[in-house]
C-alpha positions, 0 to 999 in steps of 0.5 A: 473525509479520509479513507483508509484503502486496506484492509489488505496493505501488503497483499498479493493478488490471490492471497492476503496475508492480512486474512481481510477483503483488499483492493477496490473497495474503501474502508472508513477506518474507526476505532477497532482496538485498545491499541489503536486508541493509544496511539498518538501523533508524535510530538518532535515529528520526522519529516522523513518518517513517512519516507523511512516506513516506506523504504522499510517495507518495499521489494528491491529490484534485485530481490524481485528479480531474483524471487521470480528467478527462484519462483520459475525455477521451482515451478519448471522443475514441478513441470508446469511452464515457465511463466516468467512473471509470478506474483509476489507479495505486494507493498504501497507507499504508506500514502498510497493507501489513503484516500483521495490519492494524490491529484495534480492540475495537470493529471487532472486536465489529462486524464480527470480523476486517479483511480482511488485504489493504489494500482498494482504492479501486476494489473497489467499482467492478469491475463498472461499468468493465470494459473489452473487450480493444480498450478496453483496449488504448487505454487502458493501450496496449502494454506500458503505453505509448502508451496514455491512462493515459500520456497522462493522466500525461504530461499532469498530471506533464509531463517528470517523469512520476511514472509513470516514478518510482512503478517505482523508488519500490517498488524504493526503499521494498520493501527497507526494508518487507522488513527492517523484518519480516525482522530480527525487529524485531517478533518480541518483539510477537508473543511479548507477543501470544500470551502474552497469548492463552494466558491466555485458552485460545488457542495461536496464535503470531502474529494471521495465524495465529489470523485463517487458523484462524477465518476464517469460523467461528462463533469469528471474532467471539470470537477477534477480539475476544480478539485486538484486546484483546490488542493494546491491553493490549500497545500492538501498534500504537503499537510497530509504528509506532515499528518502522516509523518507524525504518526510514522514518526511514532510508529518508528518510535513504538516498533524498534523490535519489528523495525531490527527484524525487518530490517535484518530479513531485507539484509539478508535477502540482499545478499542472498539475490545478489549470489542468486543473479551471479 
């Protein structure tokens, strides 16, 4: 069965904008609003939705670049050392979030399974930018105000923070990630999937399933690969994509107001790092 890796979708390491428990554990997403139960999968569906959602809430290098130009900068002036790399609010692809991640043949027989959790672009970095509770306090602030993470965001977003914007962004987007997976709209991929894994020996119900039974075991490898081939011969992603871009293609419908107000706080943003790297 697919599972929706949130609640924090667009988290930071050390924070949660969403005010939920986020990363490494999964989530079997159910019904959890009135909302939630209204939202259907469009009809005329855009199969670049999933796309457009994606390019709307993702960081620029420009405007990541110049964000850590401005968190450094305040942090040096409040005297603490120039750590270079500070964290910043965190986005997925929309796909990312769903699990099984996506597998390949060819990964498979490399490396065996992904990791199910998107992997963050801080991880390899944890080490090197831990903070003291006093320097982290300057730059995450009280309650996440005050501090040189809101400083930076003010500055490259202006009156249209996006910080202010990315809160509502996850309340928006959630339901229609969570509807996607709880109206069983990818149930008949799952059940192609195991069919086509009882041919060859296995009696896993879903991939989430197979990966927890055989994480770390000598039969990972195998198993991944069987899995991965599965997946192919049944075209597993290209139809969890068109799932996806059908209720992306709602989201975009039902959420205009959001879409202009992100759309102008990015905007804004690239202007603003455009003369903050000049």
């Amino acid at each position: 069965m697919k599972k929706l890796w949130a609640p924090g979708v667009f988290l930071s390491i050390g924070f949660l904008l969403a005010g939920c428990a986020g990363g490494t554990s999964s989530t079997q997403a159910t019904p959890s609003s009135e909302a939630q139960q209204n939202i259907s999968a469009a009809t005329n569906v855009d199969t670049q939705a999933t796309e457009k959602v994606d390019s709307m809430i993702s960081t620029s290098d420009n405007v990541e670049r110049a964000y850590q130009h401005l968190a450094s900068e305040c942090m040096v002036s409040k005297g603490y050392p120039d750590r270079k790399t500070y964290y910043m609010v965190e986005t997925f692809p929309v796909r990312s979030l769903l699990s099984p991640q996506p597998l390949s043949v060819e990964y498979a027989r490399n490396s065996g399974y992904p990791s199910p959790a998107p992997p963050s672009r801080y991880a390899s970095l944890e080490g090197s930018i831990n903070m003291t509770e006093q320097e982290g306090k300057a730059y995450y602030g009280d309650n996440g105000k005050g501090g040189c993470r809101e400083e930076a965001e003010l500055k490259l977003y202006g009156s249209g923070t996006l910080a202010g914007t990315r809160e509502e962004i996850t309340k928006k987007l959630l339901p229609y990630i969570r509807a996607s997976v709880s109206n069983g709209a990818y149930l008949s991929l799952d059940e192609e999937w195991a069919r086509c894994m009882a041919e060859r020996g296995y009696t896993y119900s879903s991939s989430d399933i197979a990966y927890e039974a055989v994480r770390g075991t000598p039969t990972e490898q195998q198993t991944a690969i069987d899995d991965a081939t599965c997946r192919e011969k049944n075209n597993y992603e290209e139809k969890t994509g068109q799932v996806l871009d059908a209720y992306m293609t709602t989201f975009l419908e039902k959420e205009q107001g959001l879409i202009e107000q992100v759309t102008t706080a990015k905007k804004t943003a690239e202007e603003n790092a455009r003369k903050i790297l000049s």
